[in-house]
N, C-alpha and C positions, 0 to 999 in steps of 0.2 A: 684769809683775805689776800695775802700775798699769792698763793697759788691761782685765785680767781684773777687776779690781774696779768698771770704770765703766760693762762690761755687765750685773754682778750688781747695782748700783743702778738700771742703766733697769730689768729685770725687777722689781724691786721696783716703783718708782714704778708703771708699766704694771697692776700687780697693783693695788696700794691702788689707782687710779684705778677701776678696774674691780668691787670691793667697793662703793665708794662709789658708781657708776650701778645696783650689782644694788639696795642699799638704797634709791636714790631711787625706782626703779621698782617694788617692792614696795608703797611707801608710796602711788603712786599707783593700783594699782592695787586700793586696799582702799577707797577711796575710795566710786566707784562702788556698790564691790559693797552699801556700805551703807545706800546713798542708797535703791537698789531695794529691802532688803529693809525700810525703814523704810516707803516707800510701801505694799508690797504688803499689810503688816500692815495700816496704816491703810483700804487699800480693803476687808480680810474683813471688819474691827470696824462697815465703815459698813452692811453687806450685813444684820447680822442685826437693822435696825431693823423695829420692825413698822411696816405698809403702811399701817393703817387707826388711825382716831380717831375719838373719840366725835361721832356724827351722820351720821357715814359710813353712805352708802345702796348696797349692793352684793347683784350678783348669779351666778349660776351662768350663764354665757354660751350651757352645754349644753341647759337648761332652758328652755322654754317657757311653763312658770309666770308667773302677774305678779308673782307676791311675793316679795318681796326681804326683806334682813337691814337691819338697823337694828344699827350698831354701838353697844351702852352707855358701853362704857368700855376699855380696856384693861389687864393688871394685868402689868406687865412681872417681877413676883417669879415667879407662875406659869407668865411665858408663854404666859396665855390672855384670849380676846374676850370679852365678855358680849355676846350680842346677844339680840335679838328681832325676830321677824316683825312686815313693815311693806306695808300693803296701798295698793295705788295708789287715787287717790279718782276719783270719775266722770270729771273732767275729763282723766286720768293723770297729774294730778301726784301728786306723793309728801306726804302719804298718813296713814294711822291704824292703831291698832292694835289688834286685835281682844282685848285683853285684857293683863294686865299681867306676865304670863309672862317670864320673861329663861332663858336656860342659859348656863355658858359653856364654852369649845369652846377646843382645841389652837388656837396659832396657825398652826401650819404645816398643820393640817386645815383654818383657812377661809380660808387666802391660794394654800394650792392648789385647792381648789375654785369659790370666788368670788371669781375673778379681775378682774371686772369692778367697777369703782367706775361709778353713776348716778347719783349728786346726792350731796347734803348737806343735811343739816334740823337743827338743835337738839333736841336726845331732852326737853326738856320743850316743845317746839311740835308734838309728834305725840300727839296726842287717844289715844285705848280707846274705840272706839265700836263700834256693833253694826253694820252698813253696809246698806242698803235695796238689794237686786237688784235689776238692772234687768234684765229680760227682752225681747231680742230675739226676731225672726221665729222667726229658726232655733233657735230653745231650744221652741219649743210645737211641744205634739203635740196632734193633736182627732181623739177618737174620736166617731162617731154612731151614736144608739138611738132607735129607731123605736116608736111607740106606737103599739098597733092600733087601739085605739078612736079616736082623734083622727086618725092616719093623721098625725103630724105630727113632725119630727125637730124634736131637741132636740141641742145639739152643748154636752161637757165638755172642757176644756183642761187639760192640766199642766204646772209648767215642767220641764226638763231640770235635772238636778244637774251643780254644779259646785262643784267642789274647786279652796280655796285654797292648803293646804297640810297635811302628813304630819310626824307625830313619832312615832318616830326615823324620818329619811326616809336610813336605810344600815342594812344588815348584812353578815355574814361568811357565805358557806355553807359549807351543813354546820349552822348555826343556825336555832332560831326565835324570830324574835322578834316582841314585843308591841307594835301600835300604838296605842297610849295616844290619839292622838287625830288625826284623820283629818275635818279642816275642809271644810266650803264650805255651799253652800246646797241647798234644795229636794231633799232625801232622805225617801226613804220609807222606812216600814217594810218589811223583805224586802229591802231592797238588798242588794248582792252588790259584792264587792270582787276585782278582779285584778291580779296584774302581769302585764307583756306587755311580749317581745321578742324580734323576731326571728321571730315566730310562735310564739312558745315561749308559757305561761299558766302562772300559778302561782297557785291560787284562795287566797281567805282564808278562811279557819275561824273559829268565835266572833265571827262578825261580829255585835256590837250596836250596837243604832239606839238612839242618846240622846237623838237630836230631830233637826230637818229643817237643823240646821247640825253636828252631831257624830255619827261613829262611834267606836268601838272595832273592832277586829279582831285576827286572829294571823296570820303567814305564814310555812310551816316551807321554808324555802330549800335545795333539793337540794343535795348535796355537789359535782356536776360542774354545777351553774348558769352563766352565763355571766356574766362580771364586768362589769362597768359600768354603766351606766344605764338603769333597767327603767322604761315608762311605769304611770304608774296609772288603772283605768279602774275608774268605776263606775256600776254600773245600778241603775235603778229596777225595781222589777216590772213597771210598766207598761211597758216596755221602753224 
């Protein structure tokens, strides 16, 4: 009798022992698991800071344009950039700006598009000025007219246009939309406006000439267009 009782208290002991390592090990195992999920949070919360601040000079990397975004300000209630166009100055530093214009734009629109950060200026050290063209070789064209009487040639030059930059420069197809203003210099009257890609052309319609730095136009964007990046060409009459 006595022996049957001194195996039923090892079973016992054996048990409580064996409670008390499952509790120890519980305990450490919650440990870890908490540690990670307090980092992980902390790494999502640092992700959704915005990338840019005011003076920030960036660009679209896809783009061949020189003209960049001027960030104004950032407004973290909405979530969105102010920026405005910022034009490199003769020497290529950065730059002025063609006017006092600002819009502002999704953030997740201009950090996916203009990925590229170029400098840093102070948004009141960047002028609004009108910018003086400089015209290289390859921008003149010369045509010659012959006098009969005199028998003696006379030769006219013109410079080549060039555009500095397009608003709205995006749409959806299937849409048309309005380009409100369509910059650069030495536009003639009669000029003509295209997209182009791929070999593909999509003309503009209502093109108006506002003077030899501003158009207007429309471009109604077929519904099966191809998506991404269309270049912009424009000609003169004189070709």
């Amino acid at each position: 009798m006595n022996k049957s009782w001194g195996i039923i208290s090892i079973i016992l002991v054996i048990l409580f022992a064996g409670v008390l390592f499952m509790g120890c090990s519980s305990s450490d195992t919650s440990s870890p698991s908490a540690s990670t999920t307090t980092a992980s949070v902390t790494t999502a919360a640092a992700s959704t800071g915005h990338l840019y601040s005011a003076g920030d000079i960036i660009k679209n990397p896809k783009s061949s344009s020189a003209t960049a975004l001027l960030i104004i300000s950032y407004d973290a209630g909405a979530d969105t950039y102010e920026r405005a166009y910022i034009y490199p100055n003769g020497d290529g530093s950065w730059g002025y700006r063609m006017d006092s214009k600002t819009e502002k734009i999704s953030r997740s629109t201009i950090e996916k598009v203009y990925t590229q950060k170029v400098g840093t200026k102070a948004v009141s050290a960047v002028p609004i000025q009108t910018p003086t063209p400089a015209v290289t070789p390859t921008q003149v064209y010369t045509t010659q007219t012959t006098t009969t009487a005199s028998a003696t040639a006379t030769t006219a030059s013109s410079s080549a246009p060039h555009m500095s930059s397009i608003e709205p420069d995006n749409a959806k197809t299937g849409t048309t939309v309005s380009i409100t203003e369509l910059k650069g210099t030495n536009f003639q009257s009669g000029v003509t406006v295209v997209l182009v890609k791929s070999g593909t052309t999509i003309n503009a319609t209502n093109v108006v000439f506002s003077s030899s730095s501003l158009l207007t136009c429309t471009f109604v964007i077929p519904s099966g267009a191809d998506v991404g990046y269309w270049d912009v060409k424009v000609t003169n009459p004189d070709g």
